[in-house]
DSSP file (Angstrom, degrees, kcal/mol; ACC not computed):
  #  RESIDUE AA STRUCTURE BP1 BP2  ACC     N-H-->O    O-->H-N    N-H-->O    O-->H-N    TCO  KAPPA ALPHA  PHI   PSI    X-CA   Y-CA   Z-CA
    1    1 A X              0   0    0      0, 0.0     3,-0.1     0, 0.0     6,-0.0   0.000 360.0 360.0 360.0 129.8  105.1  105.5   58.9
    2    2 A X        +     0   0    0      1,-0.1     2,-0.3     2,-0.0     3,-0.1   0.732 360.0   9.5 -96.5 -16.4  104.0  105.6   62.5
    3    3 A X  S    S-     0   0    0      1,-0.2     4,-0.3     2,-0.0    -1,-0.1  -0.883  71.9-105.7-148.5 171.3  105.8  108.8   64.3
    4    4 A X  S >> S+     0   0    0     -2,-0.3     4,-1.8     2,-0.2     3,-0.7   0.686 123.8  58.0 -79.2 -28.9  107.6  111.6   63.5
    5    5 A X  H 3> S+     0   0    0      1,-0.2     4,-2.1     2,-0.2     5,-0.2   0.972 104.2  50.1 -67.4 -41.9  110.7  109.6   65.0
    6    6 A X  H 3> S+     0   0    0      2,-0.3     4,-1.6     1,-0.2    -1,-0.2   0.803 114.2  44.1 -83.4 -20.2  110.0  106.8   62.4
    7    7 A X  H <> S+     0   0    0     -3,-0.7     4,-2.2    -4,-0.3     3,-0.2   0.982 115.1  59.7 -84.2 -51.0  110.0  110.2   59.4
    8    8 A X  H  X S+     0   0    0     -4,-1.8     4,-2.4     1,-0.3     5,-0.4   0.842 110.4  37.1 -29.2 -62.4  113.4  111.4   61.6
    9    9 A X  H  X S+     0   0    0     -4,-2.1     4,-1.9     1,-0.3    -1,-0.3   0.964 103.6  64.6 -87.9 -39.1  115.0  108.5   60.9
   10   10 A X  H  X S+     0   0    0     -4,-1.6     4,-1.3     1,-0.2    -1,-0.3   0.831 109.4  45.4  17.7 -79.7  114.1  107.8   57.7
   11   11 A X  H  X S+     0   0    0     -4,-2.2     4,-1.2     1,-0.2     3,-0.3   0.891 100.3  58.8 -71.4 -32.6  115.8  110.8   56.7
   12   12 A X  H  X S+     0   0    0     -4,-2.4     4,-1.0     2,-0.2    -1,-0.2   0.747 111.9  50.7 -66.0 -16.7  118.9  110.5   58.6
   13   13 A X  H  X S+     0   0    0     -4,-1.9     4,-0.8    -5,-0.4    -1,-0.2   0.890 108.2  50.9 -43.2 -46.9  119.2  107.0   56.4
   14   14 A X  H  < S+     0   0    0     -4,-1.3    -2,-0.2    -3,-0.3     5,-0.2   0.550 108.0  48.8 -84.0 -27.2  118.5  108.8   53.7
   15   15 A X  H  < S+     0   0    0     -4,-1.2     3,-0.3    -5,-0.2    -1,-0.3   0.822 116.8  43.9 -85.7 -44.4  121.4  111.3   54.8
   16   16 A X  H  < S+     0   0    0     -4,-1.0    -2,-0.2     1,-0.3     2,-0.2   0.730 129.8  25.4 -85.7 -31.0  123.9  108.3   55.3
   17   17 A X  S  < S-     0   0    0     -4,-0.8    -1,-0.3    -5,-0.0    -2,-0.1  -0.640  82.4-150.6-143.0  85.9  122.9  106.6   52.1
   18   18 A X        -     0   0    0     -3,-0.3     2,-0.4    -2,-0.2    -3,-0.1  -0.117   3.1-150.3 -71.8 151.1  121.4  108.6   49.3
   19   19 A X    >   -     0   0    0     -5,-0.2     3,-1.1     3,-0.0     6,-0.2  -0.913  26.3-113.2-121.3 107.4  119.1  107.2   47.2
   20   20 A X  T 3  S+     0   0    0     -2,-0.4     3,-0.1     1,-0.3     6,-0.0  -0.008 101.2  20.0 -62.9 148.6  119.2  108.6   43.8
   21   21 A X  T 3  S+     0   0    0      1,-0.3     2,-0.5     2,-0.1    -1,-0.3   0.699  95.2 142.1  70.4  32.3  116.3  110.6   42.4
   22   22 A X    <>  -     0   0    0     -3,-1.1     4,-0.7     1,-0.2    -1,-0.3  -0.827  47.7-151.1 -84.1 130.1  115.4  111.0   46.4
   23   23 A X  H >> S+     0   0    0     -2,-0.5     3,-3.7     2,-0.2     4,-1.1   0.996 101.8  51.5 -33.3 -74.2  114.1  114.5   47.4
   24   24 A X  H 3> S+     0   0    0      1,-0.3     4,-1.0     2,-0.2    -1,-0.2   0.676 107.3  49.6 -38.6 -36.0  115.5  114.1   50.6
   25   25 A X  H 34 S+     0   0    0     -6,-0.2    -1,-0.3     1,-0.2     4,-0.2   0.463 113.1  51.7 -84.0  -5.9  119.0  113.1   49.1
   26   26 A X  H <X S+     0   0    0     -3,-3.7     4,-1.5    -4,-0.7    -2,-0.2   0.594 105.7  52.4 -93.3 -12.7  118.6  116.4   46.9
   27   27 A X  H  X S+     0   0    0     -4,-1.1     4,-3.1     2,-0.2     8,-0.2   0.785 108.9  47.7 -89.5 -37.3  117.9  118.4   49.6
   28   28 A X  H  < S+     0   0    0     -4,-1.0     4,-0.1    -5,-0.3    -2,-0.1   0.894 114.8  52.1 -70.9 -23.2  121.3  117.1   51.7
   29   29 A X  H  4 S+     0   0    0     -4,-0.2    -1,-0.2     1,-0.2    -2,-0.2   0.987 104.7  45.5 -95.1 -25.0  123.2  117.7   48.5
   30   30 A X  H  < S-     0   0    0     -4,-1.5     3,-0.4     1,-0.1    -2,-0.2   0.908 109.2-160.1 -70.0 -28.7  122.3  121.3   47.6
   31   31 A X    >X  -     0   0    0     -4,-3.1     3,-2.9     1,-0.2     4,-1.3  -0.317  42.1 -18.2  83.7-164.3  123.1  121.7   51.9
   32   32 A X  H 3> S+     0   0    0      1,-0.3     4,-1.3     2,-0.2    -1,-0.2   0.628 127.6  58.7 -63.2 -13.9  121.9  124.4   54.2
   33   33 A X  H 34 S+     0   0    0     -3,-0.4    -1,-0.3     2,-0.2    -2,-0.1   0.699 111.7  41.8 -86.4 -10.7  121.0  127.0   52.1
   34   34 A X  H X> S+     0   0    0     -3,-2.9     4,-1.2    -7,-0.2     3,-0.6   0.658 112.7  55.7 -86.4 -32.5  118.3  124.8   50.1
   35   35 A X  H >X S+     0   0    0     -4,-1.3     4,-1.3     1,-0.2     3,-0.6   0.992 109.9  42.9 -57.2 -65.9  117.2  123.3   53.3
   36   36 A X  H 3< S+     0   0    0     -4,-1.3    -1,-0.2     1,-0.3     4,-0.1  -0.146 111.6  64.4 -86.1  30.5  116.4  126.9   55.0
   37   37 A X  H <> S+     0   0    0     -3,-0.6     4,-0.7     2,-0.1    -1,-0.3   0.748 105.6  35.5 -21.8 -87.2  115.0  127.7   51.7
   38   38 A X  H XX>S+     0   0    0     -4,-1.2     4,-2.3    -3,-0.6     3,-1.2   0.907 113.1  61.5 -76.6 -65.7  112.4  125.5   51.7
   39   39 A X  H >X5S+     0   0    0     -4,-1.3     4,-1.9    29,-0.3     3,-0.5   0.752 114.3  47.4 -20.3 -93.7  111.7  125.9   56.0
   40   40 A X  H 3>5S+     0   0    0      1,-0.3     4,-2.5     2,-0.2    -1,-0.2   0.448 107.7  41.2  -4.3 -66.7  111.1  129.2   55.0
   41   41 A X  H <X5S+     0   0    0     -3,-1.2     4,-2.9    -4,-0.7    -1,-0.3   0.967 123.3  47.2 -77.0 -48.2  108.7  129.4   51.9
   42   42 A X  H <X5S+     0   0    0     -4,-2.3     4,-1.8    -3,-0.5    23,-0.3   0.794 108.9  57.8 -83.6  -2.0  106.4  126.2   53.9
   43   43 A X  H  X<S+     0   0    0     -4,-1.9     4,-1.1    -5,-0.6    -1,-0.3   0.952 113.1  32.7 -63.5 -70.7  106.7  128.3   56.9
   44   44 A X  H >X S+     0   0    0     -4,-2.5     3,-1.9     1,-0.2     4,-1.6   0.886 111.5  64.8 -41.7 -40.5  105.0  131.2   55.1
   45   45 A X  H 3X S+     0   0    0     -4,-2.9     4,-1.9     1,-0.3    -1,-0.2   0.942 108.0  43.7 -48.3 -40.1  102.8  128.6   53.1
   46   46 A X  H 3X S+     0   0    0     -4,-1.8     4,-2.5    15,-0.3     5,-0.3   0.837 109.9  58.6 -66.4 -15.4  101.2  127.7   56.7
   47   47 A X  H <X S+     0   0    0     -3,-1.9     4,-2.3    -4,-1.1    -1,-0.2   0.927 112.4  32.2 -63.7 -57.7  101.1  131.1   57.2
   48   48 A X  H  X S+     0   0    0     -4,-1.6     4,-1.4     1,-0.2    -1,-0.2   0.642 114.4  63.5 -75.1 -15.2   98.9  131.9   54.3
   49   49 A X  H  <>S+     0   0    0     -4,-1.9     5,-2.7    -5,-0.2     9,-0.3   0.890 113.2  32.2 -94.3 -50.3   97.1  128.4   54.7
   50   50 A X  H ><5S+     0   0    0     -4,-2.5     3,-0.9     2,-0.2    -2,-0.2   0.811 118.0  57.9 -81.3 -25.9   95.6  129.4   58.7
   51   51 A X  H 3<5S+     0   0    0     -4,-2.3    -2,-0.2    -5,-0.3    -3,-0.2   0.977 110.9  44.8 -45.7 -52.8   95.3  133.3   57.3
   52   52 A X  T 3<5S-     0   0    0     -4,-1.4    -1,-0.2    -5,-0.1    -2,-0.2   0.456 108.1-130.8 -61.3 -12.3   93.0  131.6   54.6
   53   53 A X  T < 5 +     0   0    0     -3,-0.9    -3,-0.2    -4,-0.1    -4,-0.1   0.920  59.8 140.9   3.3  72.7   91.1  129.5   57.0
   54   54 A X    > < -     0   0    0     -5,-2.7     3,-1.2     1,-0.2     4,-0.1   0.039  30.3-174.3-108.0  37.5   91.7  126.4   54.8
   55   55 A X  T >> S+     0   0    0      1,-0.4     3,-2.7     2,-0.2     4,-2.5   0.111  76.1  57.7 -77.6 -71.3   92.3  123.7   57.0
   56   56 A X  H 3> S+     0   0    0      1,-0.3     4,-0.6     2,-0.2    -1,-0.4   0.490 111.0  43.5 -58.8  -1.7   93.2  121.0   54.4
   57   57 A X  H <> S+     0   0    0     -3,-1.2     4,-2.0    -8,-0.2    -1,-0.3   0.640 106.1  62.0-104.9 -10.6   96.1  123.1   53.0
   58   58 A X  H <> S+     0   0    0     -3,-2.7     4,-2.4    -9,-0.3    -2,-0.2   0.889 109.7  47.6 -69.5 -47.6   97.2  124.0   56.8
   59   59 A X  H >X S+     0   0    0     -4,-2.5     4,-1.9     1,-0.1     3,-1.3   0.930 112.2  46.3 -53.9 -72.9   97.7  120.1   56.8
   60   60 A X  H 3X S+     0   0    0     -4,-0.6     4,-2.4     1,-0.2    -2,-0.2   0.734 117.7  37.6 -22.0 -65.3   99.4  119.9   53.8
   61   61 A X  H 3X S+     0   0    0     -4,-2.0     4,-1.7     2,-0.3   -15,-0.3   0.671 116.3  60.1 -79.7 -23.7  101.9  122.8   54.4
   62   62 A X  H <X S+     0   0    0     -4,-2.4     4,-2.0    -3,-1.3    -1,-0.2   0.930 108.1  36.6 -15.0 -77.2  102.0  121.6   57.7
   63   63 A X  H  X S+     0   0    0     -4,-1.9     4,-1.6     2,-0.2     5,-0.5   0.842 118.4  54.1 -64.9 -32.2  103.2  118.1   56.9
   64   64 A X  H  X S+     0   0    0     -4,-2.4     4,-1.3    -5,-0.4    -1,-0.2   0.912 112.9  45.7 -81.3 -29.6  105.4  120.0   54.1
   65   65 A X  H  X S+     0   0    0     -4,-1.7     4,-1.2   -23,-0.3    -1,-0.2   0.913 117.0  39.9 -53.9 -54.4  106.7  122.3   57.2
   66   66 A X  H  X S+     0   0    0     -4,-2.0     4,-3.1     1,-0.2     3,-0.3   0.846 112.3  58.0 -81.3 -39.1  107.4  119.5   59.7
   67   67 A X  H  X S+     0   0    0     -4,-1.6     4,-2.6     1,-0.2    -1,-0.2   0.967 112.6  43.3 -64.8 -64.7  108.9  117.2   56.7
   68   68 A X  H  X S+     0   0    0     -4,-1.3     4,-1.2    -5,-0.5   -29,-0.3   0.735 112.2  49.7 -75.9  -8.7  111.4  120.1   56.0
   69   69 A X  H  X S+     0   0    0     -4,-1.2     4,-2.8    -3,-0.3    -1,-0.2   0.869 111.1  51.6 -74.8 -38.9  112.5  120.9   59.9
   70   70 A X  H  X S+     0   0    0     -4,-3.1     4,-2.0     1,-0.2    -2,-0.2   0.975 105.8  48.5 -72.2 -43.6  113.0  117.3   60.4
   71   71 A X  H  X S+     0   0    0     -4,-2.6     4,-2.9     1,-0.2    -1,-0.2   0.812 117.9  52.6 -55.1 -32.8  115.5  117.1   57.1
   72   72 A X  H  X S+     0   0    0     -4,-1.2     4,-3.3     2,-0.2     5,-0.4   0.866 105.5  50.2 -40.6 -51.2  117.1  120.5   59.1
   73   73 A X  H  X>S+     0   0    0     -4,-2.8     4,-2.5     2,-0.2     5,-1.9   0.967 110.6  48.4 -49.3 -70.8  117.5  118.8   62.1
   74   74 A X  H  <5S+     0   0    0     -4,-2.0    -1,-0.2     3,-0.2    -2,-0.2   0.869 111.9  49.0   8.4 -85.6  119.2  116.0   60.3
   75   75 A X  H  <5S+     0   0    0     -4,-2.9    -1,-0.2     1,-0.2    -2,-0.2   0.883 117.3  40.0 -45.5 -53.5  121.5  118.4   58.6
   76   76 A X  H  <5S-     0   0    0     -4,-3.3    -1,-0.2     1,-0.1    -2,-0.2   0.828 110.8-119.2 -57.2 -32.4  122.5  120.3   61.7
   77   77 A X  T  <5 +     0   0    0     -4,-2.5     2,-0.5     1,-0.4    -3,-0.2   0.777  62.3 146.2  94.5  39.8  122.6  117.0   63.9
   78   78 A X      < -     0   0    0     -5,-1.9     2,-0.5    -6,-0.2    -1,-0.4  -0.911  41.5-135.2-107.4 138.0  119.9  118.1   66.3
   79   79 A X    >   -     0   0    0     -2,-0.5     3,-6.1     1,-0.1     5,-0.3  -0.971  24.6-115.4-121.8 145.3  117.8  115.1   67.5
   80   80 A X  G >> S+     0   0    0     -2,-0.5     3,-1.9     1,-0.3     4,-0.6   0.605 115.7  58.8 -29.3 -47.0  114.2  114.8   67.8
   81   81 A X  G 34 S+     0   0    0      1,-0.3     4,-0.5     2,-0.2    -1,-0.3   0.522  91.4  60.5 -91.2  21.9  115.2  114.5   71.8
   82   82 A X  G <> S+     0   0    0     -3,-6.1     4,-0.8     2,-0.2    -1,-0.3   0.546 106.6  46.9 -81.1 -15.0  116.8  117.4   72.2
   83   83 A X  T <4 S+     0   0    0     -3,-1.9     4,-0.3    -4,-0.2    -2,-0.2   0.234 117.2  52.3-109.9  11.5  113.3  119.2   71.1
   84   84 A X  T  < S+     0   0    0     -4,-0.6     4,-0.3    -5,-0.3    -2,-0.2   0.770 103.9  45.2 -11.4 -68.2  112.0  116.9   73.4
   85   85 A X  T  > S+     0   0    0     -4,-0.5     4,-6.1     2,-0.2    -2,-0.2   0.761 115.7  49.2 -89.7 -58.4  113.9  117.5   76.0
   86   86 A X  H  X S+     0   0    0     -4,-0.8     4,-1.0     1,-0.2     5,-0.2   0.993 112.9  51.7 -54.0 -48.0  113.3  122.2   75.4
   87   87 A X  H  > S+     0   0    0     -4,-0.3     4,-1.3     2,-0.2    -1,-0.2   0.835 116.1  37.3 -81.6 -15.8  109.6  121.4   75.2
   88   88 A X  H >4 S+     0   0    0     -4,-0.3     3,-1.4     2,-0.2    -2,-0.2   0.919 120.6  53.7 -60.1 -61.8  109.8  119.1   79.1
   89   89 A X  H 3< S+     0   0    0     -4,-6.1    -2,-0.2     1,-0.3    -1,-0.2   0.689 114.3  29.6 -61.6 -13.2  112.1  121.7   79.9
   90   90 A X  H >< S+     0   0    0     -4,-1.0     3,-0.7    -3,-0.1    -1,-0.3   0.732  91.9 122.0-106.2 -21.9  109.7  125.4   79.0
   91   91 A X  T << S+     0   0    0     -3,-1.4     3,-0.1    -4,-1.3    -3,-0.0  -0.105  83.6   2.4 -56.4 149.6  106.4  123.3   80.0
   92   92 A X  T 3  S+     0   0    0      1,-0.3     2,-0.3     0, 0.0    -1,-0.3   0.857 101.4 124.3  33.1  59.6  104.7  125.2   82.9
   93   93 A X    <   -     0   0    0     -3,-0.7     2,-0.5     0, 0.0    -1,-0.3  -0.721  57.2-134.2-114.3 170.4  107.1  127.9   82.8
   94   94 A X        -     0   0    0     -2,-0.3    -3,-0.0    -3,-0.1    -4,-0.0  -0.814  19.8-153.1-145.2 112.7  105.7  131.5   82.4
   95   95 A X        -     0   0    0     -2,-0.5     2,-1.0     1,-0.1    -5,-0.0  -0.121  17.3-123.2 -86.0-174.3  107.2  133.7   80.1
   96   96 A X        +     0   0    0      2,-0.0     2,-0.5     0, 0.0    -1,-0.1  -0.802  41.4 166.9-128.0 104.1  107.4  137.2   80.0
   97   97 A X        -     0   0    0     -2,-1.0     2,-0.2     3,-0.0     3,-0.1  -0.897  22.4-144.2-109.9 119.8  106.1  137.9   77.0
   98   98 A X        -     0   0    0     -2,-0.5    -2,-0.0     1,-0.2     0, 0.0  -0.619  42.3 -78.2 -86.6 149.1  105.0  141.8   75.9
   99   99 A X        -     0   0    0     -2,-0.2     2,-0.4     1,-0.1    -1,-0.2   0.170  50.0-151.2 -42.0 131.9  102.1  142.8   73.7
  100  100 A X        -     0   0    0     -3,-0.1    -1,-0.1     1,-0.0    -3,-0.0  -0.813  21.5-113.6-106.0 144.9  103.1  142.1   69.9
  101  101 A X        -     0   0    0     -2,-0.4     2,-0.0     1,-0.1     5,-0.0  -0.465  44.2-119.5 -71.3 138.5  101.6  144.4   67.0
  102  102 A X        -     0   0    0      1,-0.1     4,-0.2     0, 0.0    -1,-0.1  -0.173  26.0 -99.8 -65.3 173.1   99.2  141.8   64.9
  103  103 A X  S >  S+     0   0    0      1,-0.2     3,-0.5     2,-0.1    -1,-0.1   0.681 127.7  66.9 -88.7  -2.8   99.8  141.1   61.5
  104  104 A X  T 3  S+     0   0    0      1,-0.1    -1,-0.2     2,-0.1     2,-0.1   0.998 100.7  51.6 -13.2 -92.0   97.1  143.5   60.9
  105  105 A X  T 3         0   0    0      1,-0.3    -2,-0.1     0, 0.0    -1,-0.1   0.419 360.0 360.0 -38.8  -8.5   99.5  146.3   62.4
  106  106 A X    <         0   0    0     -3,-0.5    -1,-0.3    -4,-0.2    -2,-0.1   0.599 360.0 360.0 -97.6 360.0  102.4  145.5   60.2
């Protein structure tokens, strides 16, 4: 696999033609509430993974994050150049952003 377009499409294959005893094809049949499951818990996992300063499990839960936005994308029908397109479109913009309580503060 060369790109994140090449894991993107992959899955949308995978979405058109399930492959039995595929992850990916288990994830498209339980649907959107098993998808934004799993975004969720590898969201936190990265969370706990850069909290930890552990690098190699911030790759992991990384890859395990990005893995499970793209099967979202999929599901929703969002393509990889429409978050393309948002990240051209906010570069050298300047937001107006207010001080946020750390996760210390919470």
């Amino acid at each position: 696999m060369d790109s994140l377009t090449d894991l993107y499409q992959e899955i949308n294959e995978r979405q058109q033609k399930p492959k039995t005893g595929s992850y990916t094809a288990y994830l498209f049949e339980k649907g959107l509430d098993k998808i934004l499951k799993k975004v969720g818990e590898e969201s936190t996992e990265v969370v706990i993974a850069a909290k930890n300063q552990d690098n190699a499990e911030l790759v992991a839960e990384s890859a395990d994050l990005l893995y499970h936005l793209l099967v979202l994308f999929v599901q929703q029908g969002v393509s990889l150049a429409e978050i393309e397109e948002e990240l051209v479109r906010r570069q050298g913009l300047v937001s107006q952003t207010k001080e946020r309580r750390t996760i210390d503060d919470l």
